[in-house]
C-alpha angles and dihedrals in degrees: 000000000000113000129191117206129196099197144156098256141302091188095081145038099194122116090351138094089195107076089055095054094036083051098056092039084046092052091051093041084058100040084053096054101264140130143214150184114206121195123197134168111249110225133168096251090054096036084055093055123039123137111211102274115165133199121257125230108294097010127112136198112205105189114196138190093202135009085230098063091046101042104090088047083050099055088051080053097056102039090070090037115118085200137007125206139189128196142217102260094029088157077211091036092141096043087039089052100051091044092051090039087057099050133092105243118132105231114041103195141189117197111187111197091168096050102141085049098043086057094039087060097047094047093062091050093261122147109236104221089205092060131093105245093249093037125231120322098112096058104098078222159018125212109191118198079215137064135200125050087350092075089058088048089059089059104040100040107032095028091239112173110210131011145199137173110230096184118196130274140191134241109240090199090060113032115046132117121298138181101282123253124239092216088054104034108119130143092247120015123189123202124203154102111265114262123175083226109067092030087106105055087040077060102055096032098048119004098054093041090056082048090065100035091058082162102055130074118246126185137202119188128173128083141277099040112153133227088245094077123117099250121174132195089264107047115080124196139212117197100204128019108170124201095275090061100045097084080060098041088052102041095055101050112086089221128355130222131229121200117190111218102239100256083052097050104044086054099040128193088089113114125193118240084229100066086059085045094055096039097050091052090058093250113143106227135200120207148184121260127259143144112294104359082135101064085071101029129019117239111239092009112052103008132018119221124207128183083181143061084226083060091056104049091050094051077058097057095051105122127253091262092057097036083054088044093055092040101060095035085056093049104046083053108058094037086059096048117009110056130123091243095055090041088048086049082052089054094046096053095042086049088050096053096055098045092054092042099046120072129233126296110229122234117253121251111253116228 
């Protein structure tokens, strides 16, 4: 099938937790025979910082300066798509969405990958930029990159019709152990773009705990972090660590941390990218509580949870046979379950369904 997607970027990695995961879903669409067209607002922050992606077989980045130059190209585009869809964070999400709504395509999709966000923002009476004006009850269906109650939010706040979780996934060719790094190497690593919501658990989790640990090595990357951190003598910091550097960031940390943004967490089912990463890479993680985190990884057997720094420090001091134990579990796990090919396999057979359910669209009248 030939899909057209209206999304945030692939180009780049910084500042973003959506390229990597597009990349990867990109990579299995091709190897399955598909094909695709992304468009993606080109901006300073991610020109400045791309990081060499290219384009599988089949797949196509369209960059753009304003919706209004690439619209008509769009529309070709469309006319011969099996399915359109639009993402959370399309900087063009309104004029994305009424192109993609007109077309013939013949499945009109929404995929949220913001979704606890997206309701957050609208709870408290904000407009959502991403979001078609009268939300999305023309679209034949909604992915949501979460699961749970959000899914019923979806429905009953924004009309949408019909709804799926499409949950993340890893790319095993990307991300898998490798001989640890000197640079990276720390006792507890924690990967992630800075967020005001989630700077009091990081503190918990992994500040206070490097507090205690004054010996050990602990290491932050990700960008926008301000001065005003609480840095101390042993924790190190990389601004930046694009795809191609995370099998070495994880594979040198004896555990990782992850960390859940506050909207994500109080809704749960929405695991970060970053948890299959990790775990693909054989890193054991440990990682705040929240609903449903073991429907993807089991607590105490293939992922260790902690609300303290106590717990923390005690996950640091398990011995070489149970850090192993939890490694591999997590590992066989994900690569069982949570991979771009089988997500992609997901997204084949939803897409499937609608298009056999819905009935033709009928062509528009020309004059």
């Amino acid at each position: 099938m030939h899909v057209v997607i209206f999304g945030l970027t692939v180009s780049s990695s910084w500042g973003n937790g959506h390229a990597t995961l597009w990349r990867g879903f990109l990579k299995a669409m091709s190897r399955r025979g598909h094909t695709a067209t992304f468009y993606e607002r080109d901006v300073p922050y991610y020109a400045a910082t791309r990081d060499g992606w290219e384009a599988p077989p089949g797949i196509a980045l369209k960059l753009f300066d304003s919706f209004e130059n690439i619209q008509a190209e769009a529309a070709r585009e469309l006319a011969r798509a099996d399915v359109a869809l639009v993402t959370s964070y399309c900087g063009d999400g309104d004029a994305a969405s009424r192109l993609v709504l007109d077309s013939r395509a013949q499945v009109r999709a929404f995929y949220d990958l913001d979704t606890p966000v997206t309701l957050d923002t609208l709870r408290i009476g904000a407009r959502v930029a991403y979001l078609p004006a009268e939300g999305l009850s023309e679209f034949d269906i909604v992915l949501s990159y979460t699961g749970g109650r959000a899914l019923e939010e979806l429905t009953g706040r924004l009309g949408a019709r019909a709804v799926a979780p499409l949950y993340g996934w890893v790319d095993p060719e990307m991300h898998f152990p490798v001989p640890p790094c000197e640079e990276y190497r720390s006792a507890l690593s924690y990967l992630g773009t800075y967020a005001d919501d989630r700077q009091q658990m990081l503190e918990e989790l992994f500040v206070i705990p490097a507090r205690r640990l004054p010996e050990e090595r602990f290491l932050i990357g990700g960008a926008q972090y301000p001065s005003s951190f609480p840095w101390s003598q042993n924790i190190f910091f990389v601004s930046h660590m694009p795809p191609s550097l995370h099998p070495a960031f994880f594979s040198s940390s004896r555990f990782t941390l992850n960390v859940t943004r506050r909207a994500m967490a109080e809704y749960g089912f929405c695991p970060s990218g970053r948890i299959f990463e990790a775990a693909a890479c054989g890193t054991p993680l440990i990682s705040d509580t929240w609903s449903g985190l073991e429907t993807f990884l089991q607590p105490d057997v293939e992922i260790l949870t902690a609300s303290t720094s106590a717990d923390v420090v005690r996950a640091l001091s398990l011995s070489d046979v149970e850090h192993m134990r939890i490694a591999e579990a997590a590992r066989a796990r994900v690569l069982a379950h949570h991979t771009a090919e089988q997500r992609v396999a997901e997204f084949e057979s939803i897409c499937q369904s609608i298009a056999t359910a819905s009935p033709p669209i009928p062509e528009m009248a020309e004059g």
